[in-house]
C-alpha positions as CSV (number, residue, x, y, z in Angstrom):
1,X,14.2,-61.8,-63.3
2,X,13.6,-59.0,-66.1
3,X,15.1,-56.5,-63.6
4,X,18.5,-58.7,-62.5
5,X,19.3,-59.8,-66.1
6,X,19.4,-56.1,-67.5
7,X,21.3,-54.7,-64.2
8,X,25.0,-56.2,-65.8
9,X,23.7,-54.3,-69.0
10,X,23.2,-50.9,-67.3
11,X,26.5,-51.1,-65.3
12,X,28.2,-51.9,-68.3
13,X,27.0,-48.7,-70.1
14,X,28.2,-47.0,-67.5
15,X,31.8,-45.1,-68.4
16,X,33.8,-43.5,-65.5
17,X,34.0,-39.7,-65.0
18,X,38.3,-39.9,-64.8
19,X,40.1,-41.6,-67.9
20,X,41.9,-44.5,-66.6
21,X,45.5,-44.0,-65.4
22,X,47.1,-45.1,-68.1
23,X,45.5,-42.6,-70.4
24,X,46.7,-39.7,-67.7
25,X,50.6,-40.5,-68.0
26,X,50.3,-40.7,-71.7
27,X,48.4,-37.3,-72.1
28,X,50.8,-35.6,-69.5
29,X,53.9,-37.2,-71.8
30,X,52.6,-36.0,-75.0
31,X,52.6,-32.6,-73.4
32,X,56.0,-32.4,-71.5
33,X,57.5,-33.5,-74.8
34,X,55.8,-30.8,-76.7
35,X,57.1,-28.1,-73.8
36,X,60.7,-30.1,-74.6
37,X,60.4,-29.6,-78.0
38,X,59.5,-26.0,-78.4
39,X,61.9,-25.2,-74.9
40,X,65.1,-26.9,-77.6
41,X,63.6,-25.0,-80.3
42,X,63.6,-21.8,-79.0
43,X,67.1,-22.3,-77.4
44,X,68.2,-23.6,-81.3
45,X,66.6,-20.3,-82.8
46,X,68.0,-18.0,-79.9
47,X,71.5,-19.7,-80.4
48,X,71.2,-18.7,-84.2
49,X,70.3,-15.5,-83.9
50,X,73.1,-15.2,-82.0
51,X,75.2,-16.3,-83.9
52,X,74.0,-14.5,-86.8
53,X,74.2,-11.2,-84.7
54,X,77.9,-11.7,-83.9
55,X,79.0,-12.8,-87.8
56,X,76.9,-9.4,-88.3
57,X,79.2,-7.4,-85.6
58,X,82.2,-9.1,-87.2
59,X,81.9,-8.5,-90.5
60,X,80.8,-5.0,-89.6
61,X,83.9,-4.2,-87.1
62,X,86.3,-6.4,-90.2
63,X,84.1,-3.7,-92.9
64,X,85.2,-0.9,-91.1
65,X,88.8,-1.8,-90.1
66,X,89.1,-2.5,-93.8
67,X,87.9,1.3,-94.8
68,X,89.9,2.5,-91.9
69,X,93.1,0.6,-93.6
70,X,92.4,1.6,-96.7
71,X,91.9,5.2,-96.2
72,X,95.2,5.2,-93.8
73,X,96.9,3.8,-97.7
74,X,96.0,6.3,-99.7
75,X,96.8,9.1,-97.2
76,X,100.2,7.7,-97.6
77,X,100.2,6.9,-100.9
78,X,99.4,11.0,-101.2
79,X,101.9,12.1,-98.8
80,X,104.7,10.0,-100.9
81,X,103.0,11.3,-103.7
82,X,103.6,15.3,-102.7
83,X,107.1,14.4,-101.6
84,X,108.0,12.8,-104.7
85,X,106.6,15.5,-106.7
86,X,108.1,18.5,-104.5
87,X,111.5,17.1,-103.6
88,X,112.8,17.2,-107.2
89,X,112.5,21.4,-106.5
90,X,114.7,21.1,-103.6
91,X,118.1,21.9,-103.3
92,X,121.2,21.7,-100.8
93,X,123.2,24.2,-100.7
94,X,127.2,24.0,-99.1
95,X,129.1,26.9,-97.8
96,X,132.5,26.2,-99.0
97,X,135.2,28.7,-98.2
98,X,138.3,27.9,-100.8
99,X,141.7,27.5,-99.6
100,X,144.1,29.6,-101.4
101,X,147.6,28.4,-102.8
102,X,150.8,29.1,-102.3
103,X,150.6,30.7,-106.0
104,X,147.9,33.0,-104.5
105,X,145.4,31.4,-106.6
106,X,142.1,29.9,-105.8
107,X,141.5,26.0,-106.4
108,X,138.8,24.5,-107.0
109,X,135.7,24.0,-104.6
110,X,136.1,20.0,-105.2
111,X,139.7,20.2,-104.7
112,X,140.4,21.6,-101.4
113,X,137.4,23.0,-99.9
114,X,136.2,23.5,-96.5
115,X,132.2,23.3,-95.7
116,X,131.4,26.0,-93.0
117,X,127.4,25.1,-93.3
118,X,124.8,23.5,-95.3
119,X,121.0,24.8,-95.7
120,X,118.4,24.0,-98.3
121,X,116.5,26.4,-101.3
122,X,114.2,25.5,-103.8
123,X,114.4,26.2,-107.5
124,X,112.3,29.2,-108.3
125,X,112.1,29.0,-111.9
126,X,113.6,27.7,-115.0
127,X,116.2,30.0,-115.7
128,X,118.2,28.7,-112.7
129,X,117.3,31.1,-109.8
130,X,117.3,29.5,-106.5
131,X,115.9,31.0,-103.4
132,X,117.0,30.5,-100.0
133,X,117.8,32.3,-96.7
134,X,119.9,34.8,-96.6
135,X,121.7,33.6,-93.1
136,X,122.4,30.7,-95.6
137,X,124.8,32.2,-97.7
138,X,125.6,35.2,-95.7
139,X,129.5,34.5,-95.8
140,X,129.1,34.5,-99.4
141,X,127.1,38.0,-99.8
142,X,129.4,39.6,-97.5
143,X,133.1,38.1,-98.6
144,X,135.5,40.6,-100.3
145,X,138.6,38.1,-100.3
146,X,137.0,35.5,-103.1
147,X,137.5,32.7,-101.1
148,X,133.9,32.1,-100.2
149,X,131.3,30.2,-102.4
150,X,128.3,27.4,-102.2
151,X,128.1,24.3,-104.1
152,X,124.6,23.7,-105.3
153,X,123.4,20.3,-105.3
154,X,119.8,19.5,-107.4
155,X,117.8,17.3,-109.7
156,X,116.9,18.3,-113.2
157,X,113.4,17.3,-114.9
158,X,114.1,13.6,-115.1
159,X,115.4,13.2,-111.5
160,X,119.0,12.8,-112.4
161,X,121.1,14.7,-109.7
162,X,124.1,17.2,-110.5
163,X,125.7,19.7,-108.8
164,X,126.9,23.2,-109.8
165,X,128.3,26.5,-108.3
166,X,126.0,28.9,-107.3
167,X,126.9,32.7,-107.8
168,X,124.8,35.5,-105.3
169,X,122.2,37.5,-107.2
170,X,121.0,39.5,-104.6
171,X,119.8,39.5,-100.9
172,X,117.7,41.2,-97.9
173,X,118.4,40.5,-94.6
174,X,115.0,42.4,-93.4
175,X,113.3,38.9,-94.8
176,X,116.2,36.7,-94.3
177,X,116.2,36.1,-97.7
178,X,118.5,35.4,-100.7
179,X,118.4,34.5,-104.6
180,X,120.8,32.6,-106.2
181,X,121.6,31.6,-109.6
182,X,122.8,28.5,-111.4
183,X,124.0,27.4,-114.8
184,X,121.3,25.3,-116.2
185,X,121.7,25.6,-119.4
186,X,120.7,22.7,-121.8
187,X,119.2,21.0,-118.7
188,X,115.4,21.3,-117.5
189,X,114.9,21.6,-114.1
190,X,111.2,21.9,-112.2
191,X,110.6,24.5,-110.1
192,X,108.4,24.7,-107.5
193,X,104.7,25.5,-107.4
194,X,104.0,28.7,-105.8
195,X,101.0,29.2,-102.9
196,X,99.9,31.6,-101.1
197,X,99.6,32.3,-97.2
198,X,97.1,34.2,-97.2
199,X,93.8,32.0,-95.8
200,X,96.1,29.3,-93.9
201,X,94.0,28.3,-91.2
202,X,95.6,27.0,-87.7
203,X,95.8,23.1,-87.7
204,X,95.6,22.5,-91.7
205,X,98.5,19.8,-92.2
206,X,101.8,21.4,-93.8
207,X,105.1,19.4,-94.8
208,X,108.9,20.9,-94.6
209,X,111.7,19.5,-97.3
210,X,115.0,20.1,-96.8
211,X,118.4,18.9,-95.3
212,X,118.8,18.8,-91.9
213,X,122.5,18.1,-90.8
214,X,123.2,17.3,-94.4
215,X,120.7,14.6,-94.8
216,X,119.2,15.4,-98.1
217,X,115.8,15.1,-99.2
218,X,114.3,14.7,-95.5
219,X,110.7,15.0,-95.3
220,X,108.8,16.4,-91.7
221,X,105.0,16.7,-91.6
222,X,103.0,18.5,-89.0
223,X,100.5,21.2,-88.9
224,X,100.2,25.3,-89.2
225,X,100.6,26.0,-85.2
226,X,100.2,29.6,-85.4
227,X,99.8,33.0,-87.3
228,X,101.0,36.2,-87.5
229,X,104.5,35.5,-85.4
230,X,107.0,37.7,-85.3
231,X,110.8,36.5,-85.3
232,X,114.2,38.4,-85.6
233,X,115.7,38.6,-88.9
234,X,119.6,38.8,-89.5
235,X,119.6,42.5,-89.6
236,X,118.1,42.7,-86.0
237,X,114.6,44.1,-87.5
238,X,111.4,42.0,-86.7
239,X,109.9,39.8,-89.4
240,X,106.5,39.9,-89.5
241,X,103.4,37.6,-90.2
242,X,105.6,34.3,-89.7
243,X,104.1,31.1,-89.8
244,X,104.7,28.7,-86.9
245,X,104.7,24.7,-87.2
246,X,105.4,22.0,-85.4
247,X,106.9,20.1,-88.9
248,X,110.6,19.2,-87.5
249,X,113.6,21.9,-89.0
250,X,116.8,21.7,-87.6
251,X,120.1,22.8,-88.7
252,X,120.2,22.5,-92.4
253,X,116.5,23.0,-93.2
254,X,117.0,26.3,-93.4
255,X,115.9,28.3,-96.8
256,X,113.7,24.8,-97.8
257,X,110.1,25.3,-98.1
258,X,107.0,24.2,-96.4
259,X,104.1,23.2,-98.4
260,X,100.8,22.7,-97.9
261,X,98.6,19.6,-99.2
262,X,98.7,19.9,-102.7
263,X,102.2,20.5,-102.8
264,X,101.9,24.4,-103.0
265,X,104.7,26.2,-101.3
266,X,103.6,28.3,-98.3
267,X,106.7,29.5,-96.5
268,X,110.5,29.5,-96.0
269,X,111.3,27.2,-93.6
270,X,113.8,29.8,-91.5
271,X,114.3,29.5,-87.7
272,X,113.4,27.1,-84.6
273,X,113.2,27.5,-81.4
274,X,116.1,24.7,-79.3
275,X,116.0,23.1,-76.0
276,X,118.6,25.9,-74.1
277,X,121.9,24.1,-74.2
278,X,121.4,20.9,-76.6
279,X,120.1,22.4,-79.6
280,X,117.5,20.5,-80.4
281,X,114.5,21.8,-82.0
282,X,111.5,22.3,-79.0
283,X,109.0,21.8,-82.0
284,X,108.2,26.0,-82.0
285,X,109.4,26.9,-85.9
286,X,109.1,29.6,-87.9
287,X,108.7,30.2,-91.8
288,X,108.5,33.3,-93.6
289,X,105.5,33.8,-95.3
290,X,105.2,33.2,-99.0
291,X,103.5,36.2,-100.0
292,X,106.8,38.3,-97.9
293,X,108.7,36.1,-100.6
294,X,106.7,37.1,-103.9
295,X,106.5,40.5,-103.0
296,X,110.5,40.6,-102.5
297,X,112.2,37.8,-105.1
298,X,111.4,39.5,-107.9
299,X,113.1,42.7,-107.0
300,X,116.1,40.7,-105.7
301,X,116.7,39.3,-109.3
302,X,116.1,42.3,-111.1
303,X,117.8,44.7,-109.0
304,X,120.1,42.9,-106.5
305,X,118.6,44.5,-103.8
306,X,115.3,44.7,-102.1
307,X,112.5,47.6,-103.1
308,X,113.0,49.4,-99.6
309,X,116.3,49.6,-100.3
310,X,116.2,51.4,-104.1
311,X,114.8,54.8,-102.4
C-alpha cells in the first residue's frame, strides 16, 4: 500500500525532457520577430545612409557648380573690366579724301567727303599723339594734291566722345607704322598703358580693340599662337619678331592694339591671314611687337622719320 500510494507522487515529480509545444512556437516567434526587427532595422539604417550619401554628393556637385559659376563671373566681370578701361585709348581713324570745288578750294571733311578706309590707333600720350599703321594712313603720308586727310574719332578722360582731324607726324613703312597728332587742347584724354613683349609665352590669353568694318569699340579675345613670325611690311622688307593670335582682326582693326591681361599693350594689331577668295580672316594674325614700337615712336615724333633713316 506504501509503495502504490507514493507511485502518483513520483510520476508527478517527473518533468519532460522537451518543453511542451506550445512553449516551442512561442520561443521560435520571439526569435523570428527579433531577426524581423533587426532585418527592418538594418534596411531603415542602410536606406539612411543612403540617403545621407546622396544629399552629401548633391550638395557637393551643387558646392562645386556654384564655385565653377562664380569663378566663370568674375573672369567676366575682369574681361569687361580690361575693355572698359582700355577702350577709352582707342581710336578710329577715317581716310577721307576731300572733294575739291569748282573755286579750286578744299571743303570741309564733314561737308563732302569720301571715306576710302577705316583702321583703328590708340592714343599714345597726353599731348595728342596717336599711333597707328602706317598702311592706315598711307594715302595721307604720300598725297601732294591736299585732298587727302583722316578724321579721328576718340573719347577724352570722362568717356565723352569727339572727333577731330588728324595731321601726319611721321612714319616707317619698315614697321608698318605711323604717328599721328591731334588737337587736344583743354581736353584730357587717357592713353594707353605700355607692355612689353618681351617674356610672352605661347597660349597666355591676349585681347585685340579696334574697328573692324567700322564697328567701333569691338572687343576679340584669344591667345598668343606664336613667336618670332615674320610678315611683309608695306615697303616689301620683312618684319620681324611678330606676334601671332588667334584674337579675330579683320579689315578695320588694323593699327588697334592687343593687350594682354592687365590691360598692358603688347602689339599692333597689323595683318591676317584670309580664306583665298572671301576674305575672311583664317584666324592666323599678326601684330607687331611692342618693344619694335618703343624703340621707333619716339623717333617718329621727334624727327618725322625713323632712326635708320637719319644716317
Amino acid at each position: 500500500m506504501a509503495i502504490s500510494t507514493s507511485l502518483p507522487h513520483i510520476h508527478n515529480s517527473i518533468r519532460p525532457l522537451h518543453p511542451p509545444p506550445s512553449t516551442t512556437t512561442t520561443t521560435s516567434k520571439n526569435l523570428n520577430n527579433h531577426c524581423v526587427t533587426r532585418r527592418k532595422a538594418f534596411i531603415f539604417t542602410s536606406t539612411i545612409l543612403t540617403s545621407l550619401i546622396k544629399f552629401h554628393h548633391q550638395e557637393t556637385s551643387h558646392l562645386a557648380i556654384a564655385q565653377q559659376t562664380d569663378q566663370l563671373d568674375q573672369e567676366e566681370d575682369r574681361i569687361v573690366q580690361l575693355f572698359h578701361e582700355a577702350s577709352g585709348s582707342v581710336v578710329f581713324i577715317k581716310d577721307i579724301e576731300v572733294a575739291v570745288s569748282s573755286k579750286s578750294t578744299l571743303v570741309t571733311i564733314d561737308e563732302d567727303g569720301k571715306v576710302e578706309g577705316t583702321g583703328s590707333g590708340f592714343i599714345w600720350d597726353k599731348f595728342g599723339h596717336i599711333v597707328t599703321n602706317y598702311h592706315v594712313v598711307k594715302k595721307l603720308a604720300t598725297d601732294t594734291t591736299g585732298q587727302q586727310c583722316c578724321k579721328i574719332f576718340l573719347a577724352d578722360a570722362t568717356g565723352n566722345r569727339f572727333s577731330r582731324e588728324g595731321k601726319i607726324i611721321g612714319f616707317d613703312p619698315a614697321y608698318d607704322l605711323a604717328v599721328l597728332k591731334v588737337d587736344v587742347d583743354g581736353v584730357e584724354i587717357n592713353p594707353v598703358t605700355i607692355g612689353t613683349s618681351r617674356g610672352l609665352r605661347v597660349g597666355q590669353s591676349c585681347f585685340a580693340i579696334g574697328n573692324p568694318y567700322g564697328f567701333e569699340n569691338t572687343l576679340t579675345t584669344g591667345v598668343v599662337s606664336g613667336l618670332g613670325r615674320e610678315i611683309p611690311s608695306p615697303n616689301g622688307s620683312a618684319i620681324r619678331g611678330a606676334i601671332q593670335t588667334d584674337a579675330a582682326i579683320n579689315a578695320g582693326n588694323s593699327g588697334g592694339p592687343l593687350i594682354d591681361s592687365y590691360g598692358r599693350v603688347i602689339g599692333v594689331n597689323t595683318a591676317t591671314f584670309t580664306r583665298k577668295g572671301t576674305g575672311v580672316s583664317s584666324g592666323v594674325n599678326f601684330a607687331i611687337p611692342v618693344d619694335s614700337v618703343v624703340r621707333s615712336v619716339p623717333y617718329l615724333i621727334v624727327y618725322g622719320t625713323p632712326y635708320a633713316n637719319r644716317f
